[in-house]
Each structure stands twice: as C-alpha cells, then as structure tokens.
C-alpha positions in Angstrom: 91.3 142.5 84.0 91.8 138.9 83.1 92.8 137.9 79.5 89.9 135.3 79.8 86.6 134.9 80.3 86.6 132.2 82.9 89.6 131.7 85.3 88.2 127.6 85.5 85.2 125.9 82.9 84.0 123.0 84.0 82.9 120.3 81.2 79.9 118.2 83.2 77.6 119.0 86.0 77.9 115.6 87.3 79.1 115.0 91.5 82.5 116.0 90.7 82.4 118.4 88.3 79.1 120.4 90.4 81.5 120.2 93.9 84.6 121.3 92.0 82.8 124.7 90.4 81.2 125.8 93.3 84.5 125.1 96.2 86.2 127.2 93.4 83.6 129.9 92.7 83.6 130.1 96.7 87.3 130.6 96.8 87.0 133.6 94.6 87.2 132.5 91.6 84.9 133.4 87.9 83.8 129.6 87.2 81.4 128.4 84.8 79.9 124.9 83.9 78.7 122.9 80.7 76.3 120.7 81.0 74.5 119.0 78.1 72.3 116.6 79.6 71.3 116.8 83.4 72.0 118.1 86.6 73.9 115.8 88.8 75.5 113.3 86.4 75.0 109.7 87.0 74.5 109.2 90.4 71.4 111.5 90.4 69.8 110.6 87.3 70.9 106.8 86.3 72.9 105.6 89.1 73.1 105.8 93.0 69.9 107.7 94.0 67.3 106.1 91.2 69.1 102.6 92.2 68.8 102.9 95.4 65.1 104.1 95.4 64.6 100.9 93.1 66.4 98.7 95.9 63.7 99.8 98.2 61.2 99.3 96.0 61.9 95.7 95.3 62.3 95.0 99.0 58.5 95.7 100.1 56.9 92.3 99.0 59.8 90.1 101.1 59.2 92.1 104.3 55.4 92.1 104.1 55.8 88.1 103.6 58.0 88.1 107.0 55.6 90.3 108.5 53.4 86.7 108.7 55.9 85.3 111.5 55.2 88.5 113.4 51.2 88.8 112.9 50.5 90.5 110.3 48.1 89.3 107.2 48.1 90.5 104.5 43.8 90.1 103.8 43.6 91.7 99.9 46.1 90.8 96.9 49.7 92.8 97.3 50.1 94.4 93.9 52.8 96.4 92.2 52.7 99.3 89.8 55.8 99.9 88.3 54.3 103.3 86.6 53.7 104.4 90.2 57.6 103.7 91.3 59.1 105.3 87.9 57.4 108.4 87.7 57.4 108.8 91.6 61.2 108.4 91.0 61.5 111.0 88.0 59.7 113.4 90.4 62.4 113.0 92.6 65.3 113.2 90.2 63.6 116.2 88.8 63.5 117.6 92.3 67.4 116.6 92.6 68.0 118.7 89.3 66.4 121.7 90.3 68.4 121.7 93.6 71.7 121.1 92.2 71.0 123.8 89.4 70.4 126.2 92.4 73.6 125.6 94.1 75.3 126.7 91.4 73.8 129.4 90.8 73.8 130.5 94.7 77.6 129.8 94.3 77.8 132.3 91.4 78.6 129.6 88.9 77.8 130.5 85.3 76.0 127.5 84.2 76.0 127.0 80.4 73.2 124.7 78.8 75.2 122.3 76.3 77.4 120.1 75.1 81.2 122.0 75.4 83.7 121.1 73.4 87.6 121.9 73.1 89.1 124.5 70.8 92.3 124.9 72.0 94.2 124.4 75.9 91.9 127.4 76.9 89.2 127.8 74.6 85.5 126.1 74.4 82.5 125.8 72.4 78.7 125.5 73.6 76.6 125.8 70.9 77.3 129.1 68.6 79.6 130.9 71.7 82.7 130.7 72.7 84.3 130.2 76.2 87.9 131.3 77.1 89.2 130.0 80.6 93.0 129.6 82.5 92.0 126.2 83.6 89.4 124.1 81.9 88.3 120.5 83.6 86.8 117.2 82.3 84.7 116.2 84.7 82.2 114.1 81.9 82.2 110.8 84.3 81.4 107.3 82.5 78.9 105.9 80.1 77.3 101.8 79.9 79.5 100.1 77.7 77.9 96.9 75.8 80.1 94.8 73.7 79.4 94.1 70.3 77.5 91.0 69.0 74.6 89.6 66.6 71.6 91.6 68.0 73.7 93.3 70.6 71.7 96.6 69.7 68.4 94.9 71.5 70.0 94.6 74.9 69.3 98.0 76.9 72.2 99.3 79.9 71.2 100.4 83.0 70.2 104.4 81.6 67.3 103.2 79.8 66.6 100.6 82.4 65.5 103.3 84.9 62.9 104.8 81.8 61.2 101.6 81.4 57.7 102.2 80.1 56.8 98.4 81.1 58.2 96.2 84.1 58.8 92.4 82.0 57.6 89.4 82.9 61.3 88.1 82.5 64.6 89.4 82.3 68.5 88.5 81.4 71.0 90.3 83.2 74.4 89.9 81.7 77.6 91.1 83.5 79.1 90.4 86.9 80.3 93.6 88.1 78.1 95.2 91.0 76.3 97.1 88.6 74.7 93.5 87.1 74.3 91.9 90.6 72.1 95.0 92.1 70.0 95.2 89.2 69.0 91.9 88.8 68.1 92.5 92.4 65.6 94.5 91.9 63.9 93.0 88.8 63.8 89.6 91.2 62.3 91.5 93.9 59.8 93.3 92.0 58.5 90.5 90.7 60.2 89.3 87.3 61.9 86.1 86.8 65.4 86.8 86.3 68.1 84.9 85.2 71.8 86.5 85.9 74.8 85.7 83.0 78.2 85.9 83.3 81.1 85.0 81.4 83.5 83.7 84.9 83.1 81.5 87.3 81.9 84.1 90.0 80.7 87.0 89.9 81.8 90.4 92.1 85.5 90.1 91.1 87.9 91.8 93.2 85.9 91.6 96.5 86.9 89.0 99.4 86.4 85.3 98.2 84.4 84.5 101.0 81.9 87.8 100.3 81.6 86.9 96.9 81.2 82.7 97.8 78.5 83.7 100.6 76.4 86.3 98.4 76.2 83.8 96.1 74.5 81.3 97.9 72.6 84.1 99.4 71.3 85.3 96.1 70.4 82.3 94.6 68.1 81.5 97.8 66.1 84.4 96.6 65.4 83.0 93.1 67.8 84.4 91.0 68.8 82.1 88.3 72.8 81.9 88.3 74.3 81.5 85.1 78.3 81.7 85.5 80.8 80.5 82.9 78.7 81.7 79.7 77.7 84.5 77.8 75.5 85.6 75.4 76.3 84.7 71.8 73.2 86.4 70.3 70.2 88.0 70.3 67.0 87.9 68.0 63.5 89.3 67.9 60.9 86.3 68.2 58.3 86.4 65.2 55.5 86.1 67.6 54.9 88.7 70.2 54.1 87.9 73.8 50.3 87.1 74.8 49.9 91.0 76.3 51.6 91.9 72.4 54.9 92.7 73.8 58.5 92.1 72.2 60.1 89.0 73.1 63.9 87.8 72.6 65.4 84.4 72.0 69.0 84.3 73.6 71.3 82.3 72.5 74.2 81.4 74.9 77.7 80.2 74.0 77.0 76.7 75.4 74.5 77.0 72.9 71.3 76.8 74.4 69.1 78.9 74.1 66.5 81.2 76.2 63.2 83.4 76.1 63.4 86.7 77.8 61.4 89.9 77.8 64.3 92.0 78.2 68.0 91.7 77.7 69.5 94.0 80.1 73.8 94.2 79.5 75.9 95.5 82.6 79.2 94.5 81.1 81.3 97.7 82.1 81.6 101.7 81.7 84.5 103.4 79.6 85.1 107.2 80.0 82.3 109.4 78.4 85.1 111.5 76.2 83.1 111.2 73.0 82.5 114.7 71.0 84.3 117.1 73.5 86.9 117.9 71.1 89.7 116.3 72.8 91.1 115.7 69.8 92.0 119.6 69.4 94.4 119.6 72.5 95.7 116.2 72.2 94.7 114.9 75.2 96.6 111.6 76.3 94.2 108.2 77.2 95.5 104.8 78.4 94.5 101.4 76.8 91.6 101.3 78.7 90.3 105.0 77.4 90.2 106.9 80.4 91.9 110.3 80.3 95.6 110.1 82.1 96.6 112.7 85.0 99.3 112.9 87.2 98.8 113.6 91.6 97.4 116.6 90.9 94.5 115.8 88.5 96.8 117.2 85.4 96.3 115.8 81.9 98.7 116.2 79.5 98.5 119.4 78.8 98.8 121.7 81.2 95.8 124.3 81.2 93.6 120.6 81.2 92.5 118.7 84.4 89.8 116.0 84.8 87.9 114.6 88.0 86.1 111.7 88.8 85.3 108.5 86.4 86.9 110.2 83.4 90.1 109.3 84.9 89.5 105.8 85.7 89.7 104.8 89.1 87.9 104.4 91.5 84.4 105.2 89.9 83.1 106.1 93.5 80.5 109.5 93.9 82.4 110.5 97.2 85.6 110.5 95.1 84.8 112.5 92.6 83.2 115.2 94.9 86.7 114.8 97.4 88.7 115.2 93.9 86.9 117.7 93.1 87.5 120.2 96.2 90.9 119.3 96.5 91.6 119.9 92.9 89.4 123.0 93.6 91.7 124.2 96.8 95.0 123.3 94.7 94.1 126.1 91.9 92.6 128.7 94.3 93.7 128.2 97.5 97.1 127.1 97.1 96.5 123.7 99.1 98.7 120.7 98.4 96.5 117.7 96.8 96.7 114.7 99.0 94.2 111.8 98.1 94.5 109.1 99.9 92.7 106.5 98.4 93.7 103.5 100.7 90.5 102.0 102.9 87.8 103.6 100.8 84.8 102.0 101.8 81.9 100.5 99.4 78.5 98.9 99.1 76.8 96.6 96.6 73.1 97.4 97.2 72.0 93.5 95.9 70.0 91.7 98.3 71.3 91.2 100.9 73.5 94.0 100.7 77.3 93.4 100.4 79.8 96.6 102.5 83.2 96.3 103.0 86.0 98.1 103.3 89.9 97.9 103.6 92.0 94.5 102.4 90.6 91.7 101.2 92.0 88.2 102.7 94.1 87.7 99.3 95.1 91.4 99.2 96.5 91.2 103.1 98.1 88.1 103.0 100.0 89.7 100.0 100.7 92.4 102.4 101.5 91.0 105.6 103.8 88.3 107.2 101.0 86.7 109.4 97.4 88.0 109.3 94.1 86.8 111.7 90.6 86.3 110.0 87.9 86.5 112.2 84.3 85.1 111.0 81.0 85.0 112.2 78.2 83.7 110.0 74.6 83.4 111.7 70.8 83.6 111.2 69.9 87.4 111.8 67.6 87.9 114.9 64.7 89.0 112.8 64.3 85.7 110.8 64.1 83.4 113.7 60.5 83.9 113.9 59.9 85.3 110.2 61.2 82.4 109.2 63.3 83.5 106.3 66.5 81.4 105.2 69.0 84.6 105.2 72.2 84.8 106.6 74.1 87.3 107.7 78.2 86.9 107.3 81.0 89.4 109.2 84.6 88.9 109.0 87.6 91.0 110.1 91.5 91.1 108.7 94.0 91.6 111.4 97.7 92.3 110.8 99.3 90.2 113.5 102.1 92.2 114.1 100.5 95.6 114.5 97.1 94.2 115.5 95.4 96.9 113.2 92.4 96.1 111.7 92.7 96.1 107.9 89.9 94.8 106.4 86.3 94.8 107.4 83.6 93.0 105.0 80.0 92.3 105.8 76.8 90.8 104.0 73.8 91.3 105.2 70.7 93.7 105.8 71.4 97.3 106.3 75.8 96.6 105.8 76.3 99.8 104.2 74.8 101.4 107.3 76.9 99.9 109.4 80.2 99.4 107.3 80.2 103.3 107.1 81.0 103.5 111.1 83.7 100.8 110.9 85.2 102.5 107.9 86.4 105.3 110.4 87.7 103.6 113.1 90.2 101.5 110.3 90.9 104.7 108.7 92.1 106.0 112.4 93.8 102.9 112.6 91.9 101.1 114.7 93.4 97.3 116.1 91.8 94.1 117.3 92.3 95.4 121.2 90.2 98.8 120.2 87.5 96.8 119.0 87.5 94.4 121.6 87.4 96.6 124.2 84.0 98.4 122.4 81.2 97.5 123.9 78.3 96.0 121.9 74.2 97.4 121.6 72.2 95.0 122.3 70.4 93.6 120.3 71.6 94.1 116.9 73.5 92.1 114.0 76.3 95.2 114.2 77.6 94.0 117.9 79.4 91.1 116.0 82.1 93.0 115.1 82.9 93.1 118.5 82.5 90.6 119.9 84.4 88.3 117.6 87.2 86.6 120.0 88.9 83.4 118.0 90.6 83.7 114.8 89.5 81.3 111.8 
C-alpha cells in the first residue's frame, strides 16, 4: 500500500493539467485534480473556443455585404443581438465543461472541487481536507495582467469581456499582443467603433516584419482606428451617462489628448496564475518575469513539484500544454524520456484577416543562415474580384539556400490557420523548395500559392 493518497495531484483542470491526469490515470496510476473555477481552463472558458466563436460572429455582416457582388440582397434590416451570441456561447462552454468533467471521471481521475493549495513537497489543501501525493503538478495556466494607472480599475481584460451584459457603442482596445489585435476584431466587426492603442510603433511583435506591416494596412481598411506610439495615461467616469443611461469614460492618452469610449478593454499581457496556492510553503523558485522555473523534464525546484503549460512561461500555446502534459505524464509512469521539441510550432492570430505562420521569421533566419531566399506573393483573393472587397491576401516562404529547406512559412489572409496547419508538417518533416515545387496545386484556391511561387524577392 502506498504511503500516500495520490501517486500524482494535479492543481488546475485547464488543457494541460486535464491531458496530464487522465494519460497518467490511464498508465495506472491513482491521480486526482483541483479545480476551483472551471473545467477546461482558459482556452474553453475565456480564451480559444469563446474567441473563436466570437470571430465568427463578427464576420457575418462583411460576408452578407459581399454576398451583393454575387446576387444576393439583403431586402429587411441585418441586425445583431449580442444576448443571442453570449448566452448561445455559455451554452456551449457549459456543454464543454460537462464533457471535460466526464473524461476525467471515465479516466478514473478523482476530481476535487476547489482551490488546492501547498502544505508541504507532498501535501495539499482543498477546502477543510487534506491531500497527500508522490508527485504534485502546477498546471494553473495564466491570468490578464493590467498595469496600474489613475482609473486603471475601470478597464475590463478579456475574462469579463466574454460576460458582457451589453455590446458598446464604442470601445478602446489597449495592448498589441495577439490577444488586443483579435479582440478589437471582433468588436469592429460586430458593429462598434473601435479604436486600437498601443504603446510601440507596431503592433504583433515578434512576428515577420512584412506580416505585421501587411496586417496593418489590412486592418485599418476595415475601420479600426490605429493608435500606435501612445498609451493610456488615465481613465475617469464621465458625470453624464450615455443617452441609453450607460457608463461612459473619458481617456486620456499620453500625448494628451483625450477620448470618449464606452468601454476600456486592456490586453496588455498575462503573468502566471500562482496567486494563493501556497507556493510559499515549498519554496518554489520564479524568474523575473513570475513564471514558475523547471528544468527538461518539467521539474521545479523541488523535486516532488512539476508544472505544465503557461505557468512555466513559454510558449502559452493550448497544444503545448496538452503535449507537456502527456509527456510529463509518460516520464512518471511510463518511464519515457521527455523530448519537446519546440522548434516550428505553428500559430494563428484569429484578427481579420487572419494571420498563420509558422517556422523563422525573415529576421530570425537571416540570423541563422549564411544566405536565405524569400519568396512573396501578395494578390487580390479570387472571391473579391467580383465582391468587390479591398482585401489582400499575402504568402511568403523562407528558404535556407544551402539546404533548400523551407524554414519559414507565414500567411495573411482568409481561412490561414486552415491552411498554415498542413504546411506546418511538411517543414516539420523538413520539407525544401524542390518538395514544394514539385506539389501540384488545387485549383482554384488562395492555398496553391505556396507552390507555385518560382522567383525569389
């Protein structure tokens, strides 16, 4: 008989923590999971799915309007009800919850409702009991970060965005991480006039100049006011309410002018949600930045302690936490060397139009290569020559010359992540120019591009 109750606890039933209990509890192991707040973490409840639902959502009015250049009319008034989209979207989330609940529960995993907290390297709290386990894992993932500043507490982040009980008439984004850039998305295409803020000169930092140059321009076609090379130096409550009796702000910006919003809506970062779990009882190490410190094999300092996903820092990805979390899962069960490789991981930004790349940027592979080619392509998509719409569509490949391997893909355009996703395993198989070259195309379709791109920029 074990000396403990557990042989791994899991703190947080988010994608990481959920795929770590239940590869374990399938490899014969006595697991159980804390969760506090809801099934699924993040990405089910205020991230990915809800986001993504959202992006949908906002999309409907622009492709009915370029449904004109194909014959359709639209004969009564297009409305929106936001009440419609938000509970029809908690219905799903709920239905999310329930599912993930039952796969751990299928899998065996003891699931325990509440916050858990460290007592010692092998003991936890939830509520009034008390957990023992050989292994215990933090697996708590991120939370909104907003920085501090006079009326900083009437900006909301993006949890309480997805609660709304009203859509504004106008909104301020601030932040220029992809987090910022898709919601503004939405609240453009749904109908609010939105003004984006950031404190640089562009937003979408560490992607491929030209990406980040091109979505620009892209997303400024579609009436999003671009604010770059500012801030927000305060927030106050305007003594007169709206006309419909609503709150409304006056924003004050560090070039000191001012503006009127319904909302202030802050995507300036996440830090590591490691507040209240006690990890001041085990002495758990963090780096500058907060985020909990492991070694190759998901280890924190002490050595009964491992933690998954964005609680580490990282790449704050859902399909790396849930591959952390079954290796990490077949390392203390199975006996299976962790090897992550984390090299050509590929990503979206679901703003309009979407944004996928995946491998090197053209800065990143000119610091790795002696000679590189850059192919380009940047065209009118098929579909808009007779709606009519001023969108482009931009490809571009990274070549090592001297291996001829394709190491960097990047696309903008409708339906990118779609398509990125496929390209993403041929570079990750190593893939070069010729292989690509030698793939023949479907016709017709934006995707064919990427092979048929022959001269080098």
């Amino acid at each position: 008989m074990s000396e403990y109750d557990f042989d791994l606890f899991v703190i947080g039933a988010g994608s990481g923590g959920v795929r770590l209990s239940r590869i374990a509890a399938g490899l014969g192991a006595k697991v159980a999971v804390a969760e506090d707040r809801y099934m699924g973490g993040t990405c089910v409840n205020v991230g990915c799915v809800p986001k993504k639902l959202f992006v949908y959502a906002s999309h409907v009015a622009e492709d009915v309007e370029d449904g004109a250049g194909f014959g359709w009319s639209n004969s009564g008034n297009l409305s929106f009800d936001w009440n419609t989209l938000r509970e029809n979207k908690n219905k799903e989330i709920s239905r999310l919850n329930g599912i993930y609940g039952s796969l751990l529960s299928n899998s065996g995993v003891t699931v325990c409702d509440g916050r858990a907290r460290f007592v010692d390297k092998n003991t936890v709290s939830v509520g009034d009991k008390t957990y023992t386990a050989k292994h215990i894992t933090i697996a708590t993932g991120s939370w909104p970060f907003i920085p501090e500043f006079p009326g900083s507490e009437h900006a909301i982040s993006s949890n309480e965005f997805f609660f709304l009980p009203d859509l504004p008439k106008s909104a301020i984004v601030l932040g220029g991480g992809y987090i910022a850039v898709e919601l503004a998305g939405i609240l453009n295409g749904l109908g609010v006039n939105t003004t984006l803020i950031y404190r640089g000169d562009l937003f979408l930092r560490g992607f491929d100049e030209d990406v980040r140059q091109f979505a620009k321009d892209e997303i400024k076609k579609k009436g999003i006011n671009l604010k770059f090379n500012n801030n927000i130096a305060s927030i106050s409550i305007n003594n007169a309410a709206t006309q419909d009796g609503k709150v409304s702000y006056s924003v004050t910006l560090e070039d000191g002018s001012t503006e009127q919003t319904d909302l202030v809506l802050a995507a300036t970062g996440r830090k590591a949600h490691v507040q209240d779990i006690g990890i001041e009882n085990v002495d758990i190490k963090l780096n500058k930045a907060g985020n909990i410190i492991v070694d190759e094999n998901f280890t924190t300092s002490v050595d009964s302690i491992f933690a998954v996903g964005d609680v580490k820092g990282g790449y704050q990805l859902t399909p790396v936490a849930l591959a952390e979390g079954m290796a990490l899962a077949n390392k203390l069960f199975n006996n299976t060397p962790i090897c992550m490789d984390y090299e050509n991981i590929a990503t979206a930004v679901f703003c309009q139009p979407t944004i996928a790349t995946v491998g090197l940027t053209e800065i990143q592979a000119r610091d790795r290569f002696t000679d590189i080619d850059v192919y380009k392509s940047d065209f009118r998509a098929m579909k808009h020559t007779i709606s009519g719409r001023d969108e482009r569509t931009l490809m571009k490949l990274i070549v090592d010359k001297e291996s001829d391997k394709v190491v960097g893909c990047h696309m903008v355009g409708p339906e990118s992540g779609e398509i990125i996703q496929g390209i993403a395993i041929a570079i990750k198989a190593g893939a070069t120019k010729a292989h690509f070259d030698q793939t023949i195309g479907i016709h017709p379709t934006a995707a064919e591009e990427f092979v048929t791109m022959r001269e080098p920029v």
